[in-house]
N, C-alpha and C positions, 0 to 999 in steps of 0.2 A: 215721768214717762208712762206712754199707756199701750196696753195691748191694743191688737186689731179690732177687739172687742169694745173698746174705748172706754176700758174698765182702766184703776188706775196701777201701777205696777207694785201692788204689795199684793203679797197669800193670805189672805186671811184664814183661811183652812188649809193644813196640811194636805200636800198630794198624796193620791191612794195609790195602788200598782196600778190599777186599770188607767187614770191619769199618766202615768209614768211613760206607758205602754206606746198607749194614745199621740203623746207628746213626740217621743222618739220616732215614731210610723211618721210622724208631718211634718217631722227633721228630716227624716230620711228622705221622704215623697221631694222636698221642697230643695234637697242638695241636687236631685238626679232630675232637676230640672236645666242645672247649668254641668254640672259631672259627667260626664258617661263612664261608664266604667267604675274601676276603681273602689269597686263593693267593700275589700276587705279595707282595705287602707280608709276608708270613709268610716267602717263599721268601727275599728280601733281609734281612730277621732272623737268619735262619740264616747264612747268609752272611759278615756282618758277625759272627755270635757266634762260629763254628766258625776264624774268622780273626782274632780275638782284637784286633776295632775296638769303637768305641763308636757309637750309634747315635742322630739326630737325628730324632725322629715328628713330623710336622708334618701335623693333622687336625684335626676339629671336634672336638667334645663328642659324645660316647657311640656312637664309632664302636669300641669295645673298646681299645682302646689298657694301663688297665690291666689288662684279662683277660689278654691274649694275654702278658705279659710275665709275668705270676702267673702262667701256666698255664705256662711256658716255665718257671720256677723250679721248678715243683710234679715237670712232666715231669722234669728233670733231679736231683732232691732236692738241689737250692742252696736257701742263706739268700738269701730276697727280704727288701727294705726297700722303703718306697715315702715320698719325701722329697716335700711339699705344698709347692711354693716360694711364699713373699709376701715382700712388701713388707718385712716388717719382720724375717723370716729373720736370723738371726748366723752368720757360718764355723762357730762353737762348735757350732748346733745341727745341724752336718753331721758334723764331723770328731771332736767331740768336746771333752770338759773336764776340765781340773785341780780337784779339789776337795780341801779339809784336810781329815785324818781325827783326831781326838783319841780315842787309848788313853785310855778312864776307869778303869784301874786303873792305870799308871803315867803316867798325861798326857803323855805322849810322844804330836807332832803327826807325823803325814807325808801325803805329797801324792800322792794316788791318781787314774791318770787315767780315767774315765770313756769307754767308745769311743763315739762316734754311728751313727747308721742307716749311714754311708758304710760300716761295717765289716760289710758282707755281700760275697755272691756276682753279687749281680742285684741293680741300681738301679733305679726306675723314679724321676729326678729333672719331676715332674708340674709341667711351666708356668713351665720354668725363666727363659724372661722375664720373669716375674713378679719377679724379686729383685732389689739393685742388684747392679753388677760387682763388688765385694768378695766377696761371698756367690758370685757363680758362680766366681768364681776360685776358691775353693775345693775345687772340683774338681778344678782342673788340673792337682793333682801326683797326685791320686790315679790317675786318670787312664790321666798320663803314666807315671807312675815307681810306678807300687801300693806309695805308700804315703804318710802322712803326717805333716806336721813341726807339733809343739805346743812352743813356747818351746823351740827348738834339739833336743828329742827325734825322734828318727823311731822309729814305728810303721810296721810291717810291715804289710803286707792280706793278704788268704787269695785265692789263687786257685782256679781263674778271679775275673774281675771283670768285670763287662759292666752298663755305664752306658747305660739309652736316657730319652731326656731329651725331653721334650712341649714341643710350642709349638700355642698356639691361633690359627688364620693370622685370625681375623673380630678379635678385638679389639683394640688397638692402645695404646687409650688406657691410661698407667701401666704401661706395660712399660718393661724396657729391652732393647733389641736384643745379641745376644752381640758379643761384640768378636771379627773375626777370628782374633786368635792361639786364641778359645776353640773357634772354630767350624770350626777344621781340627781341632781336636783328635777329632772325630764320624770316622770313617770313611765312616760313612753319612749321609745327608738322605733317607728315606721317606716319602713322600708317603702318605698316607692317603684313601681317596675315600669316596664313600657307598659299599654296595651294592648289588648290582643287586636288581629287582622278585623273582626268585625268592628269592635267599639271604634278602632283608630279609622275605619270607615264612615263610621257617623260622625265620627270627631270632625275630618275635612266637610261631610256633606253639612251638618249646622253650624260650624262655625265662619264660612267661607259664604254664607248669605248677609241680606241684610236687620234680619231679625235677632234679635237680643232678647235671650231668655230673662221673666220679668221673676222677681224675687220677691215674692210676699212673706211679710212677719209671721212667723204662724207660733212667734210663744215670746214672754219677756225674759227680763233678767230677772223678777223676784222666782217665776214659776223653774228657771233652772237652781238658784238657791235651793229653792224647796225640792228639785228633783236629787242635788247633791246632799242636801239634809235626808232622804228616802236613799239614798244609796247606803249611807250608814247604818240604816235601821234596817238594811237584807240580812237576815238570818245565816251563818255561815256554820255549818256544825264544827264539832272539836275536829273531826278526822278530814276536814276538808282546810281547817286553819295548820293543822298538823301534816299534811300534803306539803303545804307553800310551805312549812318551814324547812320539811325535811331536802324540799327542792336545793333552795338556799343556803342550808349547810352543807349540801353534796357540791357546790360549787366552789367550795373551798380548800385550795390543796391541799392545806396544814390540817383539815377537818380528822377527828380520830376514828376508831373502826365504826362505833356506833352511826356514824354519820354516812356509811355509804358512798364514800368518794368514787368516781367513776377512776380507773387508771387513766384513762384518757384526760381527764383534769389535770391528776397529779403531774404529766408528764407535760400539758401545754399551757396550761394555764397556772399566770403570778398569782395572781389577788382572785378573788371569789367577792361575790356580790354579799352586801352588809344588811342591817336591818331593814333600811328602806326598802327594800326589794321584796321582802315578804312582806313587810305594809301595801306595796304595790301592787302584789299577787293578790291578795286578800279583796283589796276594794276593789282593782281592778274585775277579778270575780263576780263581788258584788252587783256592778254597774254592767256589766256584759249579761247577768241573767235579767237584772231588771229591764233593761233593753228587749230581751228578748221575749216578755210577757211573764217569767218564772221568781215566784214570790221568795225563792231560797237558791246561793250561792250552792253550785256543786263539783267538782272533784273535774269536770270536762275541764268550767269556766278558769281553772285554774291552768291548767293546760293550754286552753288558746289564748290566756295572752303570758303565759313565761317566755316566747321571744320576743316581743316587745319591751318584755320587763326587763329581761335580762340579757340582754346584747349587750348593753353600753355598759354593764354593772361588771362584768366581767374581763378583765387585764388577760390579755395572752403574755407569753415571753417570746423571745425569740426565736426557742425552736418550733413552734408554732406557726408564726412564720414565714419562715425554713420550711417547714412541712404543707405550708399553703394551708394552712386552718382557720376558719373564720369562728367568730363568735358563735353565730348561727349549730354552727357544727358540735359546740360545744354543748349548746343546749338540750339538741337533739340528744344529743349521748346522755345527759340531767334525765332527758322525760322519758328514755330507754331504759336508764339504773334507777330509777326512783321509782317505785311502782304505787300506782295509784290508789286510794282505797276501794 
């Protein structure tokens, strides 16, 4: 595969920041060609992709969900798949299948495997409640481990890999809810809103013509490797990895005095969010300063994205609720008792 530049798609040099910088600004320039709107919710995409998480949309119907994730493939020149999850979905029609082949001139059989939509670069798994947990388990190794196992075989995936996966928050009935161990597997939980009366203005006036916004490659898949390899190497001090932790153990009812549990946890919230969540906070920090031109991770970056991180990491109970409490609310009261450094 080659860039625009008809170079061919290995880094031979490590990216610098200035690189990094550069890259993101011609992601960005090249989403808000087909996007309107939609700054934060695009800016937390990137974030999560350039940081090498997976990501949870949770919006109504036809608020772009799959454009922005096609257009994010098209920018990048990755293979997009776009998997329609229902009801009656098979692992097989994700991962893939064995099938016999018969040689008709020596009839000699062999067993050829077949890969599924999961063997791209960009997922867009569309209403992944929709399926039972069999079927979304089948994710989980891709996932986790990029790659997947068919009757004791393992298949490789092609990096990058970036899974964002839809849920429709209005309908309810004939879903099935993700099982925790699947919904830590998300980096992210983005929220999706309307919007506003001007953008949803431009939304009718360009897309209601006959002109079709044109999507040019403006980066490969080795130079987002190398952007994800540079997110690791952002600098995070102790008292800004010591933030995220302190976040994450206040999240936790059973947490003891040194941990700072807000009342408000103990009283609405089961379970409290686990390790991955401050690995989440952390890179995620990382990948939001480098985004935004800043050579080192700091104490904000940690803060703008703890609801993302931590919506789906956190279990309410019942009386929760009862009391009409959302995750979101819970957070808020985290980034109110946790004081920043």
């Amino acid at each position: 595969m080659s860039d625009p530049s008809g170079r061919h798609a290995t880094l031979d040099t490590p990216l610098s920041f200035d690189d990094a910088a550069r890259l993101a600004a011609r992601l960005r320039a090249e989403l808000g060609h087909a996007i309107i709107g939609q700054t934060d919710v695009v800016h937390q995409i990137l974030i999560a992709f350039f940081a090498g998480g997976h990501c949870l949309l949770r919006g109504v119907p036809g608020l772009a969900k799959t454009l922005l994730i096609k257009t994010l493939a098209q920018a990048v020149d990755l293979k997009f798949n776009r998997i329609q999850f229902t009801p009656d979905l098979m692992p097989s029609d994700i991962i893939g299948t064995e099938v016999i082949e018969e040689d008709r001139g020596t009839g000699k059989r062999d067993i050829r495997f077949i890969p599924g939509p999961i063997f791209a670069n960009i997922i867009l798994a569309d209403e992944i409640n929709r399926t039972p947990p069999k079927t979304q388990a089948a994710l989980l190794e891709a996932m986790q481990e990029y790659q997947v196992t068919v009757n004791g075989v393992r298949y490789p995936l092609e990096r990058p890999l970036f899974v964002l996966a839809t849920q429709n928050p209005i309908e309810q009935e004939g879903t099935y809810p993700l099982p925790e161990a699947q919904l830590d597997r998300f980096m992210f939980n983005v929220v999706i809103n309307y919007p506003s009366a001007g953008e949803e203005h431009r939304i009718l006036a360009t897309t209601t013509g006959d002109r079709e916004p044109v999507i040019t490659p403006v980066a490969h898949g080795a130079e987002i490797e190398g952007m994800r390899r540079l997110v690791r190497d952002v600098p995070a001090a102790a008292n800004v990895i010591d933030y995220a932790l302190r976040l994450v153990r206040a999240s936790r009812p059973d947490g003891g005095p040194d941990d700072r549990v807000p009342a408000d946890v103990r009283r609405w919230v089961k379970w409290g969010a686990g390790p991955r969540a401050g690995q989440a906070l952390v890179l995620g920090a990382k990948a939001r300063a480098l985004l935004d031109g800043r050579s080192v991770a700091a104490p904000d970056d940690i803060r703008a994205v703890a609801a993302p991180v931590l919506r789906h990491r956190v279990l309410l109970n019942f009386q929760a609720e009862a009391d009409g409490i959302d995750a979101d609310h819970i957070v808020g009261r985290l980034l109110d008792a946790v004081p920043a450094p």
